[in-house]
C-alpha positions as CSV (number, residue, x, y, z in Angstrom):
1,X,13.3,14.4,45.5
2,X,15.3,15.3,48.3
3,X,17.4,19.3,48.4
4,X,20.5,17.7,48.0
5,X,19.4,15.6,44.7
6,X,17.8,18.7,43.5
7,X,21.5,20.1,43.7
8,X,23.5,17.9,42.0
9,X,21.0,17.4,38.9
10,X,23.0,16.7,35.8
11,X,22.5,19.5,33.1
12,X,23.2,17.3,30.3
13,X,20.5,14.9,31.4
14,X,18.0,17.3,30.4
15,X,19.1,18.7,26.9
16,X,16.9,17.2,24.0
17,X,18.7,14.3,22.8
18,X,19.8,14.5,18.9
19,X,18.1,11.2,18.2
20,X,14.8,12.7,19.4
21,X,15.2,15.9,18.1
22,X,16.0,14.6,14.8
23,X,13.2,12.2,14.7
24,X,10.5,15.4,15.7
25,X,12.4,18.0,13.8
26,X,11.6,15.5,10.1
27,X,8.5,14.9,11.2
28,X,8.0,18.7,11.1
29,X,9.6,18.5,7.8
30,X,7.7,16.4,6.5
31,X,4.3,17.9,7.5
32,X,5.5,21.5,6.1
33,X,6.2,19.8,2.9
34,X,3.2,18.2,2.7
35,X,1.5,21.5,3.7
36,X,3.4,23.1,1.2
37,X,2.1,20.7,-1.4
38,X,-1.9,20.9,-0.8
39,X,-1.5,24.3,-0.2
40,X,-0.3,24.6,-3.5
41,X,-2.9,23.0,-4.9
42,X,-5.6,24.7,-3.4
43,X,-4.2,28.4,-4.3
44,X,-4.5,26.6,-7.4
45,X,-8.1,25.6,-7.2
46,X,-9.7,28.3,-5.5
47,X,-7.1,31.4,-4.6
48,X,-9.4,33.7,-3.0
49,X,-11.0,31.0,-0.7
50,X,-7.5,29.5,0.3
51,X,-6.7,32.8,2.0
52,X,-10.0,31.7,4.4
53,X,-8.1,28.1,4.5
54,X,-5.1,29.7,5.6
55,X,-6.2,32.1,8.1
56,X,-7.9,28.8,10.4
57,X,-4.1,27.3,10.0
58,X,-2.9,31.0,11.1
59,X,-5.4,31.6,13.7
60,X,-5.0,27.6,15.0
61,X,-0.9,27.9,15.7
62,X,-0.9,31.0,16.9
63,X,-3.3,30.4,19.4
64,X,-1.3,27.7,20.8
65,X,2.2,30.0,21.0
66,X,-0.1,32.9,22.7
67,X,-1.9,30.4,25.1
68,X,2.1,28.9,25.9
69,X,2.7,32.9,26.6
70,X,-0.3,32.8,28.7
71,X,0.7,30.2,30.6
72,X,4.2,31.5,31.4
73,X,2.5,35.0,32.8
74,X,0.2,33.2,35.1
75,X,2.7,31.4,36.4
76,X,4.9,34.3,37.1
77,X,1.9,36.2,38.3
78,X,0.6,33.9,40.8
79,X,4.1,33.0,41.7
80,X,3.7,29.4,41.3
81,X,5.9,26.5,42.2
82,X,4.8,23.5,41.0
83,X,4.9,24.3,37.1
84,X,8.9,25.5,37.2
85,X,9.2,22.1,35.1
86,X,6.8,22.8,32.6
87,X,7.9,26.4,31.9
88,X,10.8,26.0,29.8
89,X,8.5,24.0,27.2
90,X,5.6,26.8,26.9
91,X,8.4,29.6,26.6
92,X,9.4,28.1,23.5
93,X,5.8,28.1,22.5
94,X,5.9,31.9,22.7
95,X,9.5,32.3,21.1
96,X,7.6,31.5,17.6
97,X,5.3,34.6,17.9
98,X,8.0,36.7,16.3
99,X,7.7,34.7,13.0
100,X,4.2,34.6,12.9
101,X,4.7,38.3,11.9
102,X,6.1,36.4,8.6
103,X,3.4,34.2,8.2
104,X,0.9,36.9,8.6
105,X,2.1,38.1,4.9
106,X,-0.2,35.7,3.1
107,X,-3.3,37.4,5.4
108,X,-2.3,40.8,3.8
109,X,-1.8,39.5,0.6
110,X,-5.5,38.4,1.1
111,X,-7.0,41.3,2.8
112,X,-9.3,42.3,-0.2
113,X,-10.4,39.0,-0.8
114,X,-11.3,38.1,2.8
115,X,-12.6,41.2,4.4
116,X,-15.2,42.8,2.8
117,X,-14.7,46.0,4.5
118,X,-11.8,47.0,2.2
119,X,-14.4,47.0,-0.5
120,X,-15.9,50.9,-1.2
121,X,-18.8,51.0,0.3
122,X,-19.6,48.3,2.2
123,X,-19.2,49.8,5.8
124,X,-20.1,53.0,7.9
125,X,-18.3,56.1,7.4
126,X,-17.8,55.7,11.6
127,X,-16.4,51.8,11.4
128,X,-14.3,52.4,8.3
129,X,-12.4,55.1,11.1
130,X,-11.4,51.6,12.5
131,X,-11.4,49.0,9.7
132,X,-9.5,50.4,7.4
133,X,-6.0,48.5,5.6
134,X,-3.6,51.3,6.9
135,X,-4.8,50.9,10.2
136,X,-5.0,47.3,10.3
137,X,-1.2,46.6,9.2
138,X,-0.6,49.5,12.2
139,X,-2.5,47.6,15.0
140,X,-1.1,44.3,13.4
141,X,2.1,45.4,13.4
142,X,1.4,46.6,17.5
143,X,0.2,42.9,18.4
144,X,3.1,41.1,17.4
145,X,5.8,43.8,19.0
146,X,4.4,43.7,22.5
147,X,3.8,39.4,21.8
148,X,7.5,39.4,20.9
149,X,8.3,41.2,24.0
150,X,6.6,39.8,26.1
151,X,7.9,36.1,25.1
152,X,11.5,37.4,24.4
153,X,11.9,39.2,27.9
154,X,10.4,36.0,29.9
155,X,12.9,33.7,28.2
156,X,15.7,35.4,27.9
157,X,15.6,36.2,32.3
158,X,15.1,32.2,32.9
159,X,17.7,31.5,30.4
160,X,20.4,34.1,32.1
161,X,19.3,32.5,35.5
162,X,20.4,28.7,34.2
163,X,23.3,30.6,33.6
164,X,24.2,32.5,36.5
165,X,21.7,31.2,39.0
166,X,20.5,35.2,40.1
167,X,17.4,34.7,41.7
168,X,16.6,38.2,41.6
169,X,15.3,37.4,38.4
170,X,12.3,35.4,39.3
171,X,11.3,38.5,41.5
172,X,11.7,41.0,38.2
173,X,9.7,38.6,36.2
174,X,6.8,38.6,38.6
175,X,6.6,42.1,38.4
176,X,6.6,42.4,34.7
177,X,4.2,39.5,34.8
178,X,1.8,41.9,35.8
179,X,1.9,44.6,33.2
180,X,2.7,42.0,30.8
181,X,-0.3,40.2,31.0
182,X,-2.7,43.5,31.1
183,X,-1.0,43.5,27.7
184,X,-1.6,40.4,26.6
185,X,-4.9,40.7,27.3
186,X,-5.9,43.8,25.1
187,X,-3.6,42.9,22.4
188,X,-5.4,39.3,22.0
189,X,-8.9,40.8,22.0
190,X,-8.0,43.3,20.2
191,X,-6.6,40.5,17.4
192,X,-9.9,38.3,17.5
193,X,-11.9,41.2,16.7
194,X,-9.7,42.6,13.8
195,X,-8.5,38.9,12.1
196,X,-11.6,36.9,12.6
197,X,-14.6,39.0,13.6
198,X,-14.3,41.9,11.3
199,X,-14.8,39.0,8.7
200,X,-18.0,40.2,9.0
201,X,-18.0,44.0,9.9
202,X,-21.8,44.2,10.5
203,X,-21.7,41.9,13.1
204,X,-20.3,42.3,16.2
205,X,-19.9,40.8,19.8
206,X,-18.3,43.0,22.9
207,X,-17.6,39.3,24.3
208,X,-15.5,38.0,21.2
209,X,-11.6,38.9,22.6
210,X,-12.6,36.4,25.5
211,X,-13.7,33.6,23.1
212,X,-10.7,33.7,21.1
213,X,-9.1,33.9,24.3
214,X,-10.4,31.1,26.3
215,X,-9.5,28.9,22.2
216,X,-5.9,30.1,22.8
217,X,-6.1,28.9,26.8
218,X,-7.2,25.5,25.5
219,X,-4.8,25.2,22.6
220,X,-1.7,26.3,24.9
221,X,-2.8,23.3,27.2
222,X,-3.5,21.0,25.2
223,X,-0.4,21.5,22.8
224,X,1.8,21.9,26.8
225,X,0.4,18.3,27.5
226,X,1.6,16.0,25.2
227,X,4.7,17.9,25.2
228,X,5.0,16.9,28.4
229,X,3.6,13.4,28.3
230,X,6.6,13.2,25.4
231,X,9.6,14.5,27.1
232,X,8.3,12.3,30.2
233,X,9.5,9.6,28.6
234,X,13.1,10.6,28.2
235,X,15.8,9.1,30.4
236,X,16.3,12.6,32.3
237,X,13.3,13.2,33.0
238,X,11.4,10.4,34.2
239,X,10.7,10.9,37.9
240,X,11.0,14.9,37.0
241,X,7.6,15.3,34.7
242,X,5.1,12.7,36.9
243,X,1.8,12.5,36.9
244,X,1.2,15.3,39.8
245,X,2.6,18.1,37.0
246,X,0.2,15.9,34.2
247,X,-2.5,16.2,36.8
248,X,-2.1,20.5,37.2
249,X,-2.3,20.7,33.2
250,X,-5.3,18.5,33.0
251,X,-6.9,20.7,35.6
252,X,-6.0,23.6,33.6
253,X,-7.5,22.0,30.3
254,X,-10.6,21.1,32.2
255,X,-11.3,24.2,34.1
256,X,-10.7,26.3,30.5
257,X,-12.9,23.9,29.2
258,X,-15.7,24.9,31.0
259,X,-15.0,28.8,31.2
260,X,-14.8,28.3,27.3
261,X,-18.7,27.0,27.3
262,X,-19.7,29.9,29.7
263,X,-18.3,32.6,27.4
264,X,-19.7,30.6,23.9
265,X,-23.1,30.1,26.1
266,X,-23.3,33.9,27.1
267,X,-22.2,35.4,23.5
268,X,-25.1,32.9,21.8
269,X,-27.5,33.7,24.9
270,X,-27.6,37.5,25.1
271,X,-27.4,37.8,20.6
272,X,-30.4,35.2,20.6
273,X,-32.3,37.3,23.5
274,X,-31.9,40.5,22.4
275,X,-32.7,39.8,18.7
276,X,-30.9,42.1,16.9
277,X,-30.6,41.6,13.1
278,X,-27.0,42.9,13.1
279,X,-26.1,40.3,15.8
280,X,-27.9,37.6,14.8
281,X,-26.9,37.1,11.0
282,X,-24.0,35.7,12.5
283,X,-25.4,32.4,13.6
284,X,-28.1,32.5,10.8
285,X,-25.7,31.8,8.4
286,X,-23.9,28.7,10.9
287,X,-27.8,26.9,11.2
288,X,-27.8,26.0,7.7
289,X,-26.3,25.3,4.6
290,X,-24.6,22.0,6.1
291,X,-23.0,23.9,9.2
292,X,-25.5,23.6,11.6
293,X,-23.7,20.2,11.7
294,X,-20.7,21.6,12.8
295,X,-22.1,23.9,15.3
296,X,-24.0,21.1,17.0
297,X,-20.3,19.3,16.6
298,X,-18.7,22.5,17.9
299,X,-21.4,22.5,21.1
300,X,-21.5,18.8,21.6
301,X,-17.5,18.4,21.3
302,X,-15.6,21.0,22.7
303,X,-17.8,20.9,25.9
304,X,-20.0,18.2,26.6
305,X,-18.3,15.0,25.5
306,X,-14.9,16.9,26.5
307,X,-16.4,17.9,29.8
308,X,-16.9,13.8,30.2
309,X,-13.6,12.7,29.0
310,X,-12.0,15.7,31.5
311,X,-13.8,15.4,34.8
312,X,-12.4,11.8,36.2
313,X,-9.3,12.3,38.5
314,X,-7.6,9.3,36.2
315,X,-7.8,10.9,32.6
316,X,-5.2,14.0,34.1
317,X,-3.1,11.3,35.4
318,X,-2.9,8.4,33.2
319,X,-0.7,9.8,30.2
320,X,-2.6,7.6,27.8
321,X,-5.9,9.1,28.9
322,X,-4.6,12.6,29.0
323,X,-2.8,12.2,25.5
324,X,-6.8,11.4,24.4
325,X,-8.6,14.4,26.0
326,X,-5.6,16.7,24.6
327,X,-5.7,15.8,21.4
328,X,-9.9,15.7,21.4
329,X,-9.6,19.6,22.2
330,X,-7.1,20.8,19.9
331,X,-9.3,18.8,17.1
332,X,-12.3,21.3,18.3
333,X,-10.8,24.3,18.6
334,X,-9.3,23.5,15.0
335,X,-13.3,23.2,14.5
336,X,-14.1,25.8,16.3
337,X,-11.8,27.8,14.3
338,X,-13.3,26.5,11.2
339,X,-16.8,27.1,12.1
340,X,-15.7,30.9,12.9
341,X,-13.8,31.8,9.9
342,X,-15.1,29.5,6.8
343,X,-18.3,30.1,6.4
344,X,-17.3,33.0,5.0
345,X,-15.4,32.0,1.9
346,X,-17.7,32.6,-1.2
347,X,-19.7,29.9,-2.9
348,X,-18.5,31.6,-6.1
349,X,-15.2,33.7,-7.4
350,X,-16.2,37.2,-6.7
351,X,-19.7,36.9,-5.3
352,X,-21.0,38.1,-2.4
353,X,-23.1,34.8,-1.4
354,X,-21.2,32.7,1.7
355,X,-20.5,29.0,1.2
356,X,-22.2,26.1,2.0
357,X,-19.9,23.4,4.6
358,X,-17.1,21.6,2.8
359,X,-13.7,20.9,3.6
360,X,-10.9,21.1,1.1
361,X,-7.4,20.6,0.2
362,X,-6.6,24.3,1.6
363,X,-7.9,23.7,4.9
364,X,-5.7,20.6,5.8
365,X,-2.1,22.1,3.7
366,X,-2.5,25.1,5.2
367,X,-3.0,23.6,9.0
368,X,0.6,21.4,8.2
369,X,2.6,24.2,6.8
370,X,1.9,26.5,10.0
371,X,1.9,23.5,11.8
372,X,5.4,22.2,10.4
373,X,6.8,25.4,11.2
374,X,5.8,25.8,14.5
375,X,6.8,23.0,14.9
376,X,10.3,23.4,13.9
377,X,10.6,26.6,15.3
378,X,9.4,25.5,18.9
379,X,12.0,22.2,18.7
380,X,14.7,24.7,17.5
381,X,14.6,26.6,21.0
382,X,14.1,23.8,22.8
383,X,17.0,21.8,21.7
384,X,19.1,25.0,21.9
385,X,18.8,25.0,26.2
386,X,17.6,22.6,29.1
387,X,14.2,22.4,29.0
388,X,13.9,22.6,32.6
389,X,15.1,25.6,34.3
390,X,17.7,24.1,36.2
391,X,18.2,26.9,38.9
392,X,15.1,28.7,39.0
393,X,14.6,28.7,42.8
394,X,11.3,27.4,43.1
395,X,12.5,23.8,41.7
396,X,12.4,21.8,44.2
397,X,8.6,22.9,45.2
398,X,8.0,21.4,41.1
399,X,9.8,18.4,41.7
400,X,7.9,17.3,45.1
401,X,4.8,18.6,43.8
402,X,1.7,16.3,45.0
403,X,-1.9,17.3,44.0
């Protein structure tokens, strides 16, 4: 596309229609209620093993709003051009963090019956220093105000620049970008050890923040894909999202792909080498009981049939294909997720023996009610401004983008 079209874009032709919007935003309807409803039911059935069930929903959405915040402060960082049209999309993947403070009620509700530290007892007089509730809720409560930040002072510049077209602010976001993602990367490590791997306070893994980190990277890219692949196929933007900007986020998904094996390789390799009991109850526990299934699934999925599906040049291209090897990622890091957190629900109210593998009622209601609100929440800010920002001065670099 040529400077002068870049000029003369039409801002109306890249607004969310209302037909579209309304056909996505009861879609998300629909899933929340239907969330709502086997959610419901399982508090019902089993209450203190729902809050497990609930936390994977939790842990699974909010992943994909950090990884979207992720992928907004790399770009800044590194000052790239070519994903100015993709932006817009993973900032309003980040503007849900704020409520995912609210959601994060039901996990305190839960905190005795999911974290065994909370019980007298049952911990070191040095860890409890750490894992303790008041504590928690403080460190909680840290998280979420630098996340809201964070995504609240990145979209609010490139929303003021579609509106007055300062440049300057593309420079300011660059140098927050750099502070700001120091930040994000304490405060996300710093989550995975408190909300999943203090599920089991014995245990413990100096290489866990990255693991939940390099989940989030390949939630955010998967979830930014078909987004993309979808509002491809909208009137004002075909020729705007191609297949060069479907190619850079399959080369993102790919390349996390892989760094997500080397950490899970290297956090298995060094606790199966060195031995240690209080390291290795933690995959003692996922080799039987039915869930060495799903950590051969977990191995077999998430790397070495995804690392196939990945690697050709035409499965980041073709939409169809890329759609494919999106969605095949999301579903394994929704297993992944699984396999971290639910072998720890109870095979019995109030006992202190961990379950054997079995999906329930819970674990899908709880993934559609986090998922519907997401969901609605992301469409909401989307609809509300162009979803490509329109004068953000590296533009035309994204629009004649060629891998």
């Amino acid at each position: 596309m040529s400077s002068h079209e870049t000029k003369t874009l039409n801002p109306a032709d890249f607004v969310l229609p209302d037909p579209t919007y309304g056909k996505l935003r009861n879609l998300a309807v629909v899933a929340l209620l239907a969330g709502a409803g086997l959610s419901a039911f399982g508090a019902n059935a089993e209450k203190s093993n729902f809050y497990y069930a609930y936390l994977i929903g939790f842990m699974f959405w909010l992943t994909v709003a950090l990884g979207g915040m992720f992928f907004v402060l790399l770009q800044h960082l590194t000052r790239s051009g070519w994903s100015v049209v993709v932006r817009r999309t993973a900032e309003a993947f980040a503007s849900t963090i704020p409520f995912f403070a609210l959601l994060f009620v039901p996990i305190a509700i839960g905190l005795h019956d999911m974290y065994s530290w909370t019980h007298e007892g049952h911990i070191t007089a040095s860890k409890a220093k750490y894992l303790n509730p008041s504590f928690f809720f403080i460190r909680a409560a840290t998280y979420f105000v630098i996340w809201t930040y964070i995504a609240w002072r990145m979209s609010s510049a490139s929303i003021k620049q579609d509106q007055n077209g300062d440049t300057s602010l593309t420079a300011r976001l660059q140098s927050f970008s750099a502070g700001g993602m120091l930040l994000f990367a304490l405060t996300i490590s710093f989550a995975g050890f408190d909300w999943v791997m203090s599920l089991q306070p014995h245990w413990y893994s100096t290489i866990f923040g990255v693991y939940i980190f390099s989940g989030a990277a390949l939630a955010g890219f998967g979830t930014l894909s078909l987004a993309m692949i979808g509002l491809s196929r909208l009137k004002g933007l075909q020729g705007v999202i191609t297949a060069e900007h479907f190619h850079g986020l399959g080369k993102f998904l790919f390349g996390f792909t892989v760094f997500w094996a080397y950490i899970a390789f290297s956090q298995f390799m060094l606790i199966w080498y060195a031995n240690i009991p209080e390291e290795t109850e933690f995959f003692n526990h996922r080799f039987h009981h039915g869930w060495e299934t799903v950590s051969a699934a977990v191995l077999l999925g998430q790397f070495c049939l995804a690392f196939l599906i990945l690697l050709p040049r035409a499965t980041k291209r073709v939409p169809a294909l890329l759609t494919f090897g999106a969605l095949w990622q999301l579903f394994f890091h929704y297993v992944d997720l699984f396999w971290l957190i639910a072998p720890h629900k109870k095979e019995t109210p109030g006992s202190e023996e961990f379950a054997h593998f079995s999906v329930t009622a819970g674990d899908l209601g709880a993934f559609l009610l986090v998922g519907g609100i997401f969901s609605l929440l992301a469409l909401r800010k989307l609809k509300a401004h162009s979803v490509v920002p329109l004068k953000d001065p590296r533009l035309e670099e994204s629009l004649a983008m060629v891998n």
